[in-house]
Structures are given as structure tokens and as C-alpha cells.
Biopython code that builds the backbone (N, CA, C, O; Angstrom):
import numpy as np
from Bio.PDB.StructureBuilder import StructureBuilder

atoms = [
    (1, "UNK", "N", (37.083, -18.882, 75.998)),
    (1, "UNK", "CA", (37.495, -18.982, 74.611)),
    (1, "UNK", "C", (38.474, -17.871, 74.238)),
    (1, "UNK", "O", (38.762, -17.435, 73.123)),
    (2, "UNK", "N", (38.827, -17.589, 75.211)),
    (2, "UNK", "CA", (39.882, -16.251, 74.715)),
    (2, "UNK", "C", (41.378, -16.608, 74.310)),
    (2, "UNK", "O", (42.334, -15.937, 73.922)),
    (3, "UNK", "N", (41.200, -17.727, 74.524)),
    (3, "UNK", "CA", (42.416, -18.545, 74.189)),
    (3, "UNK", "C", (42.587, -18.858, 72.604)),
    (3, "UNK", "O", (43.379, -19.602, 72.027)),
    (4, "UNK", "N", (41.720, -18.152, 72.191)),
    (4, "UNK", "CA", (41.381, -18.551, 70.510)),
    (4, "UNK", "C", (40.968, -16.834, 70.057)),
    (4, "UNK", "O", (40.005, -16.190, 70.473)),
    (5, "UNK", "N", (41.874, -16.451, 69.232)),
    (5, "UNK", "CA", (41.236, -15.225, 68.431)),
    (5, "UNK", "C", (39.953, -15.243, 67.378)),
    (5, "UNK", "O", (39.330, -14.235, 67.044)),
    (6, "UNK", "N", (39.685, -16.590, 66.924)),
    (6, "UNK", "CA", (38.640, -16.663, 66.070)),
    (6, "UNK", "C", (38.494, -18.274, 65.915)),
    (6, "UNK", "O", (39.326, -19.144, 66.171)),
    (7, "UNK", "N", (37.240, -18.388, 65.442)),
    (7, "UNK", "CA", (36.200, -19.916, 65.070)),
    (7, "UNK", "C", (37.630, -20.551, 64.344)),
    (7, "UNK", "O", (38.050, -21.664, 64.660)),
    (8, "UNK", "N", (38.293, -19.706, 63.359)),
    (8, "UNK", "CA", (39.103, -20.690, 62.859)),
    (8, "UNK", "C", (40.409, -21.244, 63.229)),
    (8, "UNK", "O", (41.037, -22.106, 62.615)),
    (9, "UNK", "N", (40.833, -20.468, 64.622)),
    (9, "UNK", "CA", (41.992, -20.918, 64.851)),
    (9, "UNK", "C", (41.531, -22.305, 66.169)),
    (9, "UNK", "O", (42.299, -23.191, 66.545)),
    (10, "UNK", "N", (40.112, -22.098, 66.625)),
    (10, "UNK", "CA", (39.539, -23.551, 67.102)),
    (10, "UNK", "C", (40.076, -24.522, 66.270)),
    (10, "UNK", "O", (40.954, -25.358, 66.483)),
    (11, "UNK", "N", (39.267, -24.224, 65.080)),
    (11, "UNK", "CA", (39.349, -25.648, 64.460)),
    (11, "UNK", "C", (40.517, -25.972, 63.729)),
    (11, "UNK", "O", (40.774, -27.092, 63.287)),
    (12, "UNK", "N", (41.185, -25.005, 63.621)),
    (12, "UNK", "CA", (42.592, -25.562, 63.492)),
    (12, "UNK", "C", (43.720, -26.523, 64.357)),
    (12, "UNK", "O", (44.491, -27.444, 64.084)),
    (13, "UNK", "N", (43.349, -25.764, 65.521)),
    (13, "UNK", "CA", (43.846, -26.395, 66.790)),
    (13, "UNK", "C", (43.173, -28.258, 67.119)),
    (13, "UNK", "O", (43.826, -29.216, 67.532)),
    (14, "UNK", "N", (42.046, -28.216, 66.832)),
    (14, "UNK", "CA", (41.546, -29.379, 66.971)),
    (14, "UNK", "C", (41.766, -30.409, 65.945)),
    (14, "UNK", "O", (41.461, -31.600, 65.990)),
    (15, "UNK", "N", (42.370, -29.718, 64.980)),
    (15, "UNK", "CA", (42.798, -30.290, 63.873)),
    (15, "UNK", "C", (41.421, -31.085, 62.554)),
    (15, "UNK", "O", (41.270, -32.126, 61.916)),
    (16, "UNK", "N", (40.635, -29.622, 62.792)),
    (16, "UNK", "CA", (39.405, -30.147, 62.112)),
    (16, "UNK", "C", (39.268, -29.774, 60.466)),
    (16, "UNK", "O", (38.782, -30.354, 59.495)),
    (17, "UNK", "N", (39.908, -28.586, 60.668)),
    (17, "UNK", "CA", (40.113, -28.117, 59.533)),
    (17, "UNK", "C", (40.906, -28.775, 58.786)),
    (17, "UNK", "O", (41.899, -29.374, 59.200)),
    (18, "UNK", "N", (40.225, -28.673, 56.653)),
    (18, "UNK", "CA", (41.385, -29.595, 55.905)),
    (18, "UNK", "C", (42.720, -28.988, 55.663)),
    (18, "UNK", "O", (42.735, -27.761, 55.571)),
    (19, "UNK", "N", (43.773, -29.589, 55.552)),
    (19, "UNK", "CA", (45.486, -29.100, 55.122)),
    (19, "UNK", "C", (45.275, -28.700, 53.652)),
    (19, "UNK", "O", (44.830, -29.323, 52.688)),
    (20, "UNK", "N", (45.707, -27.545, 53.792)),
    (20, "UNK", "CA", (46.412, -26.740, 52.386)),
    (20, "UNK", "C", (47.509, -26.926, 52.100)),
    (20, "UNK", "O", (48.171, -25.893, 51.996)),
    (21, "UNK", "N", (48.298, -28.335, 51.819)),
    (21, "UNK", "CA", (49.155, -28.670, 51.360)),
    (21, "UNK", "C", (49.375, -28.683, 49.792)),
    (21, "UNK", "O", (48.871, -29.587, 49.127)),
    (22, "UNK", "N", (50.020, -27.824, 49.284)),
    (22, "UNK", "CA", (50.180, -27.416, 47.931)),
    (22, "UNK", "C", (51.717, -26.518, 47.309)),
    (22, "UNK", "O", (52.079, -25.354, 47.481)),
    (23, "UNK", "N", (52.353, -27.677, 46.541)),
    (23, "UNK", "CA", (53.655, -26.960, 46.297)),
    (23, "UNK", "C", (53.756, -27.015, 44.843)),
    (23, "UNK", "O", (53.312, -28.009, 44.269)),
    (24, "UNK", "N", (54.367, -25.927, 44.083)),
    (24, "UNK", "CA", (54.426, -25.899, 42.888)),
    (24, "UNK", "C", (53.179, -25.797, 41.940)),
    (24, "UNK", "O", (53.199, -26.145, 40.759)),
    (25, "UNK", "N", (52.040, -25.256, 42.629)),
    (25, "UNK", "CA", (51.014, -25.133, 41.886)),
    (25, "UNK", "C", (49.870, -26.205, 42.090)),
    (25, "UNK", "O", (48.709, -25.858, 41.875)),
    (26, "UNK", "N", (50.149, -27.476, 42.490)),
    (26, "UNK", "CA", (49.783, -28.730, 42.721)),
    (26, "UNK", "C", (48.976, -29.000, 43.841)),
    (26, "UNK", "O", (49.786, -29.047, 44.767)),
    (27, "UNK", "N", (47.930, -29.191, 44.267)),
    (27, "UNK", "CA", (47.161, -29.534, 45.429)),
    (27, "UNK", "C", (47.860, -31.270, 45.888)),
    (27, "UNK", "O", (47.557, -32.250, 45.208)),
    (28, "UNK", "N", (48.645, -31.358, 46.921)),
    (28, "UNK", "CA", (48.764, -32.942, 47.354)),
    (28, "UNK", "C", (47.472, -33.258, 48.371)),
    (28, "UNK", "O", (46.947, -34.139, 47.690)),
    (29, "UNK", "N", (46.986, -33.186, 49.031)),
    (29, "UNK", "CA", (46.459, -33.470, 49.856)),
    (29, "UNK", "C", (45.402, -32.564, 50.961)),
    (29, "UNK", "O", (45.950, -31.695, 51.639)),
    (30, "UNK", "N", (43.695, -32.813, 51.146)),
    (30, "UNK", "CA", (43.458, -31.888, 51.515)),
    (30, "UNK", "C", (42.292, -32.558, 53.359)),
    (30, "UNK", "O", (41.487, -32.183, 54.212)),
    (31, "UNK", "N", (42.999, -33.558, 52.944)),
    (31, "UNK", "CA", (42.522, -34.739, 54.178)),
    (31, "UNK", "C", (42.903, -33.480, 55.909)),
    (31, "UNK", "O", (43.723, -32.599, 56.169)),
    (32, "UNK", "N", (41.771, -34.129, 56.626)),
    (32, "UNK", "CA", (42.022, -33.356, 57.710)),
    (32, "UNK", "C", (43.504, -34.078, 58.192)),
    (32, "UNK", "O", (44.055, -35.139, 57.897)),
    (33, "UNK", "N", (43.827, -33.000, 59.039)),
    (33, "UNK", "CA", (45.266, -33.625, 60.009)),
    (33, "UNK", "C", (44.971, -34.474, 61.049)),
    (33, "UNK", "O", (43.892, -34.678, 61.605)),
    (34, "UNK", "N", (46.217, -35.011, 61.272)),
    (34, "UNK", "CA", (45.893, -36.360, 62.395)),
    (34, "UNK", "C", (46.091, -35.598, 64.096)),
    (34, "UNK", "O", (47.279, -35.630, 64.417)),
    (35, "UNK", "N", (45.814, -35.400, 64.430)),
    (35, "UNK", "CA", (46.048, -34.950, 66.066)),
    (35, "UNK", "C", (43.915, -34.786, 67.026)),
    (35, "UNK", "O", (42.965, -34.469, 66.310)),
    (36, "UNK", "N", (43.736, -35.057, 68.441)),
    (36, "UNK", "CA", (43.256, -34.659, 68.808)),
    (36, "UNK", "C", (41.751, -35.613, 68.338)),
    (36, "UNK", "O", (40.685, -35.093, 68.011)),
    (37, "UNK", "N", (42.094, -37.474, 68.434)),
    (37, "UNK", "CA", (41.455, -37.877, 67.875)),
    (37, "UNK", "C", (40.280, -38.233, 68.352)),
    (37, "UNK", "O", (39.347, -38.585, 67.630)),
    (38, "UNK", "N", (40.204, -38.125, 70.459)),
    (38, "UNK", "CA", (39.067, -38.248, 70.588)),
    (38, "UNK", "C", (37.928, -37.228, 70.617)),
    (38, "UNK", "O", (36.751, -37.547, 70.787)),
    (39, "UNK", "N", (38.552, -35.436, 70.361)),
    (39, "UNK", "CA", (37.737, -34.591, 70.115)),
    (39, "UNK", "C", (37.234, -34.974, 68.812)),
    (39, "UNK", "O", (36.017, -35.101, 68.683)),
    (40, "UNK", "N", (38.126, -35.208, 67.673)),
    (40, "UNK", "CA", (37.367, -35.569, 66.472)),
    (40, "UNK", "C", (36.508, -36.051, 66.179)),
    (40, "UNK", "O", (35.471, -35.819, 65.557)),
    (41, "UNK", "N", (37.198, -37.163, 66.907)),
    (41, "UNK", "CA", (35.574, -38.569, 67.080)),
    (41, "UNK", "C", (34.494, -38.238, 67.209)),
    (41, "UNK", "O", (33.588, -38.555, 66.438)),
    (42, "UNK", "N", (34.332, -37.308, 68.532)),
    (42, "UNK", "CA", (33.120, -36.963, 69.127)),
    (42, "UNK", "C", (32.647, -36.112, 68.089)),
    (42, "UNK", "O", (31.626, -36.420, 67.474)),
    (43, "UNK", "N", (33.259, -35.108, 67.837)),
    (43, "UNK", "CA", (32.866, -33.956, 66.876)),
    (43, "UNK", "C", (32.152, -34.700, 65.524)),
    (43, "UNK", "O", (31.324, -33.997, 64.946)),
    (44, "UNK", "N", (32.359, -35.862, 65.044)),
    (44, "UNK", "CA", (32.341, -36.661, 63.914)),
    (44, "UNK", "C", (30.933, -37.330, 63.729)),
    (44, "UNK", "O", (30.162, -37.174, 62.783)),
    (45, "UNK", "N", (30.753, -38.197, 64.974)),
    (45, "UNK", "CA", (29.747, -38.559, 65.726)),
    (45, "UNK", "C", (28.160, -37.656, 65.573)),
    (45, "UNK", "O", (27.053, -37.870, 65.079)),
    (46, "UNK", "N", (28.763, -36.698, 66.228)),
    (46, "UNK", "CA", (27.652, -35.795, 66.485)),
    (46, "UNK", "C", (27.129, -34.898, 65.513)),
    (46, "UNK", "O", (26.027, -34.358, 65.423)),
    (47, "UNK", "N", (28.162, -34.850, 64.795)),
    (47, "UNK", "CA", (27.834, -34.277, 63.377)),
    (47, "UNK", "C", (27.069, -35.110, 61.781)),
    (47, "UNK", "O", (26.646, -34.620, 60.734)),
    (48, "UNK", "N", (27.188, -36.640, 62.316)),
    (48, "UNK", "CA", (26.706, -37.711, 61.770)),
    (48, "UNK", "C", (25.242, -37.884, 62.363)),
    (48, "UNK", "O", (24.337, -38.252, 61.614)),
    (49, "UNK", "N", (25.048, -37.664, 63.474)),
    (49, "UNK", "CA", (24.415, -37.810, 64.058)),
    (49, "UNK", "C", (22.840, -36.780, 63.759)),
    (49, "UNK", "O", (21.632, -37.019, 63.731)),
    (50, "UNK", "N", (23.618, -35.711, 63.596)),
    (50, "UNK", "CA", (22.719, -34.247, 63.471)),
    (50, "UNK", "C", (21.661, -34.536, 61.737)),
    (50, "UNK", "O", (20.472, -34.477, 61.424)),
    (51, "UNK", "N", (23.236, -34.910, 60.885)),
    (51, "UNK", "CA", (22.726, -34.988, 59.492)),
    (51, "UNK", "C", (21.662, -35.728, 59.221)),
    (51, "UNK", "O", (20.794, -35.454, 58.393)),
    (52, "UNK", "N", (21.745, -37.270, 60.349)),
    (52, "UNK", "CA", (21.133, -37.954, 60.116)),
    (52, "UNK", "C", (19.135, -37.333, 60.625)),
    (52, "UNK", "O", (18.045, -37.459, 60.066)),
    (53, "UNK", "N", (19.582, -36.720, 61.867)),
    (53, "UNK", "CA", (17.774, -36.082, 62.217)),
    (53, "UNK", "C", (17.557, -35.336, 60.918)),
    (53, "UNK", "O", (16.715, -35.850, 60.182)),
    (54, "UNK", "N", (18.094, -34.320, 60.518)),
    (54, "UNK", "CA", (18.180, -33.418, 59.700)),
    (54, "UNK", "C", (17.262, -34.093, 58.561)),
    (54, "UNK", "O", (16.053, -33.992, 58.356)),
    (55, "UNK", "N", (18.323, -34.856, 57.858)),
    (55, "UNK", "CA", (17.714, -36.076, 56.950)),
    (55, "UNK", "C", (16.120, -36.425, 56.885)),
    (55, "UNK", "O", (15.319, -36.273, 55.963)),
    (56, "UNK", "N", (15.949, -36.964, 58.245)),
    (56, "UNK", "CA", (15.002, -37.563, 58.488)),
    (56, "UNK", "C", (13.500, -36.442, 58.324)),
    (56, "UNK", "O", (12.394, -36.507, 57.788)),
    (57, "UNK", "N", (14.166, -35.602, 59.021)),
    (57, "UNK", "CA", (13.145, -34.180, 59.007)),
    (57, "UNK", "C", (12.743, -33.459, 57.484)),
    (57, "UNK", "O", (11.731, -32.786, 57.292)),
    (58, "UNK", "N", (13.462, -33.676, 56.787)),
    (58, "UNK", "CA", (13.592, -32.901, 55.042)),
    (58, "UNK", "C", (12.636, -34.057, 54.471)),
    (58, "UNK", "O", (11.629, -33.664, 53.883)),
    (59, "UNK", "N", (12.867, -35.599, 54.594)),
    (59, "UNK", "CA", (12.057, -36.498, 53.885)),
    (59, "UNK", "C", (11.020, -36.248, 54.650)),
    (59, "UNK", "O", (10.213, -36.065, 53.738)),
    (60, "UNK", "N", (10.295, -36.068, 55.787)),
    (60, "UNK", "CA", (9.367, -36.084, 56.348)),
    (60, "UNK", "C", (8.362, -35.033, 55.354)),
    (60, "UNK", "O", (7.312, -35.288, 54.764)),
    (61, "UNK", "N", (9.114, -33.837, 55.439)),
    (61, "UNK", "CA", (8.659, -32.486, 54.929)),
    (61, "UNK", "C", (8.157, -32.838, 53.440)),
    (61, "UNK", "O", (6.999, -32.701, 53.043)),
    (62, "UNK", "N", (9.267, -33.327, 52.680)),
    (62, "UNK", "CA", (9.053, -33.675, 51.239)),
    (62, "UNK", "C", (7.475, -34.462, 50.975)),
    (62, "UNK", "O", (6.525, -34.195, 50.240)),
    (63, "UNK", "N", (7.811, -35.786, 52.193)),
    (63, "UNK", "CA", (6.626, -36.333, 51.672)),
    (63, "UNK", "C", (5.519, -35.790, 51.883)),
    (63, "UNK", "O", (4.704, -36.148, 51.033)),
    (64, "UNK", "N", (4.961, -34.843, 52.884)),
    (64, "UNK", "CA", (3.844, -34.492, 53.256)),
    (64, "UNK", "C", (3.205, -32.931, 52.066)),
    (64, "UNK", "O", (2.087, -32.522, 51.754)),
    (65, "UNK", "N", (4.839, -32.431, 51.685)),
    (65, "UNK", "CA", (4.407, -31.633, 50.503)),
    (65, "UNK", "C", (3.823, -32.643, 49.066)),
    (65, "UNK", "O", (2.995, -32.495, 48.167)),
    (66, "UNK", "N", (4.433, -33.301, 49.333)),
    (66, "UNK", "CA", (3.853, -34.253, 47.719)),
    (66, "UNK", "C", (2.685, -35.047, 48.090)),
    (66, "UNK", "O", (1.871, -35.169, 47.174)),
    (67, "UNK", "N", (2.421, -35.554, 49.065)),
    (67, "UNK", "CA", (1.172, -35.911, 49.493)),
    (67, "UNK", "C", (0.009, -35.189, 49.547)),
    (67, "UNK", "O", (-1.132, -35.551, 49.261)),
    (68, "UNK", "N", (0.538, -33.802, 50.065)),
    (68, "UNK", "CA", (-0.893, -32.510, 50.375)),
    (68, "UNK", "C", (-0.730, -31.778, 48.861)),
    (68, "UNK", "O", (-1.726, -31.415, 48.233)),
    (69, "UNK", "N", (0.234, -31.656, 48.503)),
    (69, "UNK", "CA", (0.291, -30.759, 47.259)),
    (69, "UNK", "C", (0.271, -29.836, 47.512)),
    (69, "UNK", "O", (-0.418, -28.968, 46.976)),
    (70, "UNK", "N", (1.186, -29.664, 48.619)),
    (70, "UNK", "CA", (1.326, -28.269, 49.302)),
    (70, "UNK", "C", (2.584, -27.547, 49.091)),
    (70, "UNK", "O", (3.470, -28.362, 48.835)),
    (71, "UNK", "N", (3.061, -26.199, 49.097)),
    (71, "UNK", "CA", (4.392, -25.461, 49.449)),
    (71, "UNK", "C", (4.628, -25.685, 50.986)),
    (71, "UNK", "O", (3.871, -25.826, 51.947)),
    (72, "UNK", "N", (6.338, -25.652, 50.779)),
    (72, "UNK", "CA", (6.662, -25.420, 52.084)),
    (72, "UNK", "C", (6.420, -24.393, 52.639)),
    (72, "UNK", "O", (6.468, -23.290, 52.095)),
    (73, "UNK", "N", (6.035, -24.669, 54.161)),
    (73, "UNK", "CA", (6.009, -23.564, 54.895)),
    (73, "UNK", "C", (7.036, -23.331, 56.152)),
    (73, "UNK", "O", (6.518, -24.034, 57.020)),
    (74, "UNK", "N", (7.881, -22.900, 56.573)),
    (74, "UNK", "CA", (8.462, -22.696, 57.685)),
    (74, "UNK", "C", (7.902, -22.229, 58.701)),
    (74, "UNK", "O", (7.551, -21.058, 58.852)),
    (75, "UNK", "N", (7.748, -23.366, 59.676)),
    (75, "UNK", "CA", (7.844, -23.597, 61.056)),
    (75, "UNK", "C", (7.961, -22.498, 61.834)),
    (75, "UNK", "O", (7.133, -22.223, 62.702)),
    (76, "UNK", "N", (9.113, -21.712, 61.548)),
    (76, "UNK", "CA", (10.143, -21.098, 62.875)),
    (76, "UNK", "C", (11.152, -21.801, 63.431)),
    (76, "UNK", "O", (11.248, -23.028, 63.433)),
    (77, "UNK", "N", (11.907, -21.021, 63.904)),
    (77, "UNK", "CA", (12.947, -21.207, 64.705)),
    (77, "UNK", "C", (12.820, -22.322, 66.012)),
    (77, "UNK", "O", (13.626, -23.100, 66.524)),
    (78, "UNK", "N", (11.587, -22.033, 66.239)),
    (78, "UNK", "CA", (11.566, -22.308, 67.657)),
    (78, "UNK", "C", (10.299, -23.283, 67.580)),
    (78, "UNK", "O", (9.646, -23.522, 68.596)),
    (79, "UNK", "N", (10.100, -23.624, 66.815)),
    (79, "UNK", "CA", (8.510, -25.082, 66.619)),
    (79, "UNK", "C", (8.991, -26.153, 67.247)),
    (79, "UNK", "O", (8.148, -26.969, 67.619)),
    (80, "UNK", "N", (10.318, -26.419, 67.511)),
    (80, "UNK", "CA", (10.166, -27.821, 67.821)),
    (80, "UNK", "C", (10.128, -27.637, 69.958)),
    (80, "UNK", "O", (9.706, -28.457, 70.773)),
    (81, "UNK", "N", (10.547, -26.701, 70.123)),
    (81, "UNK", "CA", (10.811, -26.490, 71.352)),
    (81, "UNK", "C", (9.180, -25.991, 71.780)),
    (81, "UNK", "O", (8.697, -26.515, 72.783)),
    (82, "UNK", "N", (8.284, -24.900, 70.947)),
    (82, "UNK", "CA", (7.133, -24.703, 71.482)),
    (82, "UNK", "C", (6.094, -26.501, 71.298)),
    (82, "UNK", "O", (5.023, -26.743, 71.853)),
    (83, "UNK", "N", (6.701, -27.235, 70.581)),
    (83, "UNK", "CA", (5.922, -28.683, 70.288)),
    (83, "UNK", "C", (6.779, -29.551, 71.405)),
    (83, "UNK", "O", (6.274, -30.667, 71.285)),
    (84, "UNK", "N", (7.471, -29.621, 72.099)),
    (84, "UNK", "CA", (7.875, -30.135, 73.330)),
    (84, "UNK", "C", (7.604, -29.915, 74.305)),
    (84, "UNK", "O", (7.726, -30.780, 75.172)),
    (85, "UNK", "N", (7.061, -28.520, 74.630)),
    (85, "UNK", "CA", (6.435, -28.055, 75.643)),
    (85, "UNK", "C", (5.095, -28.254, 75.668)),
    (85, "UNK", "O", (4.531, -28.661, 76.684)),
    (86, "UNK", "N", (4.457, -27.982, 74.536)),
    (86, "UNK", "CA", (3.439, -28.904, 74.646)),
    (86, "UNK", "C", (3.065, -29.964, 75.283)),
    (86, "UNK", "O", (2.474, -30.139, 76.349)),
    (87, "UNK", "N", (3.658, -30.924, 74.167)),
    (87, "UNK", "CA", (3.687, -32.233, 74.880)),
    (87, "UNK", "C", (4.316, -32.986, 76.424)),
    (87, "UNK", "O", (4.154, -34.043, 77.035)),
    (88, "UNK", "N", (5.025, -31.852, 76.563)),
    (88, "UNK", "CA", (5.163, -32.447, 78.560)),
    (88, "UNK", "C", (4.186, -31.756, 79.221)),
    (88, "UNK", "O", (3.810, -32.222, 80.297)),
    (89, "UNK", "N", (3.529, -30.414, 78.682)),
    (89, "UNK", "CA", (2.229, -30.272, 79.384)),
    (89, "UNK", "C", (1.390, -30.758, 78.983)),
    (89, "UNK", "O", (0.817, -30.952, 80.055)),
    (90, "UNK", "N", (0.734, -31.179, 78.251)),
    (90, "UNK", "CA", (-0.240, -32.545, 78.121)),
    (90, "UNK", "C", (0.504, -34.033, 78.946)),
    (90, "UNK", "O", (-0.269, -34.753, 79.577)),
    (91, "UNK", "N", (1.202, -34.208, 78.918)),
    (91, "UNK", "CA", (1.766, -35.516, 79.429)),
    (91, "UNK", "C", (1.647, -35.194, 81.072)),
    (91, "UNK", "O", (1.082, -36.065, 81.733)),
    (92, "UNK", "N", (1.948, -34.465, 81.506)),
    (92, "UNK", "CA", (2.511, -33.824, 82.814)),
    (92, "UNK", "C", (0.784, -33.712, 83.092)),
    (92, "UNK", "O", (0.437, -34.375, 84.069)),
    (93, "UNK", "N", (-0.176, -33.082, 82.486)),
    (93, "UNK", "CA", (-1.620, -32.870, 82.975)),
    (93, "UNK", "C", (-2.459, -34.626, 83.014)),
    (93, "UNK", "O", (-3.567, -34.980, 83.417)),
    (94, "UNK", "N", (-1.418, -35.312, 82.452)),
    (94, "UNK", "CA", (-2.381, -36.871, 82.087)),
    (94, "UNK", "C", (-1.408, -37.549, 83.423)),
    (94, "UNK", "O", (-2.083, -37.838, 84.411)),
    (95, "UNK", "N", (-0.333, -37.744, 83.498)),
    (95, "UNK", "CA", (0.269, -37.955, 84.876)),
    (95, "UNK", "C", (-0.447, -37.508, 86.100)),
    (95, "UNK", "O", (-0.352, -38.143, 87.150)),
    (96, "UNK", "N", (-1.054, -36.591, 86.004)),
    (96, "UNK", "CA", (-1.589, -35.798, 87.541)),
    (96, "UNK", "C", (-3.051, -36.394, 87.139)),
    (96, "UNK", "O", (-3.747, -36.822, 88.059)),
    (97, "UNK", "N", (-3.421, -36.430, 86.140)),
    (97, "UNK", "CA", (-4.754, -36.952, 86.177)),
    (97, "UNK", "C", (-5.058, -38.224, 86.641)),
    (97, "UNK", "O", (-5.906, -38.399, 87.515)),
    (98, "UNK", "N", (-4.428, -39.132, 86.120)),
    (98, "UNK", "CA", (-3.909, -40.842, 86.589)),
    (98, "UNK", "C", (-3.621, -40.718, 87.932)),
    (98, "UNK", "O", (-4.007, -41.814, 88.340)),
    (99, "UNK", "N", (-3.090, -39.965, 89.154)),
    (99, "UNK", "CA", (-2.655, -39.553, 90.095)),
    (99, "UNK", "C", (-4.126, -39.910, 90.977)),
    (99, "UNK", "O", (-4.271, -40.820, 91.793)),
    (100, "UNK", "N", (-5.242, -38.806, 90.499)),
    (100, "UNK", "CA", (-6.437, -38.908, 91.169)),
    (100, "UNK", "C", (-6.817, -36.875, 91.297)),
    (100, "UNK", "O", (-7.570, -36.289, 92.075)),
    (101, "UNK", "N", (-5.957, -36.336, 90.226)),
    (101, "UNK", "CA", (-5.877, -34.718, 90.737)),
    (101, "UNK", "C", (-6.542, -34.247, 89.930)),
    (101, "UNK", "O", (-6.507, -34.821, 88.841)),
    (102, "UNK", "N", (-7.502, -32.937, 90.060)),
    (102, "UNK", "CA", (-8.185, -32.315, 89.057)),
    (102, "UNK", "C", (-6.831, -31.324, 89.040)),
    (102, "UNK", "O", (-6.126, -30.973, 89.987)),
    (103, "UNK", "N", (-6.716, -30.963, 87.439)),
    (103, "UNK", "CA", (-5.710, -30.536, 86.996)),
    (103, "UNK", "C", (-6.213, -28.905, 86.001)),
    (103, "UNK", "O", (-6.850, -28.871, 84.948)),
    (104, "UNK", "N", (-5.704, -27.823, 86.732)),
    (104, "UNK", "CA", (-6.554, -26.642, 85.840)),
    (104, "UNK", "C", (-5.088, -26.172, 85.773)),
    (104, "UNK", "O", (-4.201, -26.302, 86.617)),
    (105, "UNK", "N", (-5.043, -25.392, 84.135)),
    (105, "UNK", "CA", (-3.991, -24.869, 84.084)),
    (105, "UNK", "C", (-4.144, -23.154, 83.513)),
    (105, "UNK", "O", (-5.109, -22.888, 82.795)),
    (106, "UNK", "N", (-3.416, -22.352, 83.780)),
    (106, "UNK", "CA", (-3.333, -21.452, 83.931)),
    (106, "UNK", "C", (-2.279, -20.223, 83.416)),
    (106, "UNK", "O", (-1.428, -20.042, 84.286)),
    (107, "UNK", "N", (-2.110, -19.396, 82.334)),
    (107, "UNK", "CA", (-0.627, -19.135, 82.489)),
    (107, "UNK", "C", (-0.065, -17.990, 83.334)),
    (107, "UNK", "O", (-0.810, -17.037, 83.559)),
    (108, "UNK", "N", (1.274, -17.994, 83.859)),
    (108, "UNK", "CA", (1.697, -16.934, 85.059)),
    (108, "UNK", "C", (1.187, -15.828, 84.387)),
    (108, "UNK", "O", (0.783, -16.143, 83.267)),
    (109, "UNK", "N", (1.044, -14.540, 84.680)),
    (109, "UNK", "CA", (1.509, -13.323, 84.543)),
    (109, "UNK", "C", (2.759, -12.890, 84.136)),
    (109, "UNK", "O", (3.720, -13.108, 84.874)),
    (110, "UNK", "N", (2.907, -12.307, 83.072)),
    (110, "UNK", "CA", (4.854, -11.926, 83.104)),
    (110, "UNK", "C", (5.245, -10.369, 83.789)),
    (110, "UNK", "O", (6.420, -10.007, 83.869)),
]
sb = StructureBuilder()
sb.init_structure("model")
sb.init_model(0)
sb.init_chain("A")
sb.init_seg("    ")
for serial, (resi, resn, name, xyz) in enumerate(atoms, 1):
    if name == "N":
        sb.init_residue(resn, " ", resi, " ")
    sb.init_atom(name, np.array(xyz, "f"), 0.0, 1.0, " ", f" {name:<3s}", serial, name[0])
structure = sb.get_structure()
């Protein structure tokens, strides 16, 4: 990335950022620029994409506060990744079990 002095001359280059086209006091236009359309795409995509979990995760939250009559509480940073690990070690201990294996688990030493 050294090819870029800063975040904003990325997204300039990619043409993500909106145009400051403005003469005489007048804003014409503040639509992104046209170049670099299948990075856009993707970038567009995935950013549609994100809002939409995002979304999904905030109504989740909402309803279970109005249901419990509870305050929010934050998670952490890192809940969804310690709740994935979880669940492939439970999954991963029910796989070996189905197998025919007695399954004891243990954690390393650090």
C-alpha cells in the first residue's frame, strides 16, 4: 500500500469517493465518478451485503430487548468468533462421537 499516501487517496483512485464539483458557489453534482467499475461493484456488493447482516443483527437485538425488557448489553468485540468456536467444538466432539470415539477435551497449556 505504499503506493497510496493515505485511506483517501485509495478511494479516490478507485473512484469511490463523491466529486466536489462546485463552481460559483453552486454544488452541481456529488455522484461518485465513473472509472474502475468492477472494483466498485464488488466494493458495492459487499458493502450491501454487510448492512444487510448488520440489519439483521440490530432487529434481532431490538426484539429480544423489548421482549425481556431488558438494556442493551454489549457482547464484545470478539462474541461472535468465541460463539463459533464453540460451536465447531461441540460439532467437531458430536462428529467424533457418531465416529464410535470417546471424545475428552482438554485445553493446551500456553
Amino acid at each position: 500500500m505504499s503506493r497510496f499516501p493515505s485511506a483517501e487517496h485509495l478511494l479516490s483512485w478507485a473512484c469511490i469517493c463523491p466529486r466536489n464539483d462546485e463552481s460559483a458557489g453552486k454544488r452541481r453534482s456529488n455522484r461518485m465518478r465513473k472509472g474502475g467499475a468492477w472494483l466498485k461493484t464488488t466494493l458495492v456488493q459487499c458493502a450491501w451485503a454487510a448492512v444487510k447482516t448488520v440489519a439483521a443483527s440490530i432487529l434481532t437485538a431490538i426484539y429480544h430487548m423489548l421482549k425481556d425488557g431488558t438494556m442493551y448489553k454489549d457482547l464484545g468485540r470478539d462474541h461472535f468468533d468465541r460463539r463459533s468456536t464453540d460451536r465447531q467444538k461441540k460439532r467437531l466432539i458430536k462428529r467424533l462421537t457418531d465416529l464410535g470415539y470417546a471424545v475428552t477435551i482438554k485445553p493446551l497449556a500456553a
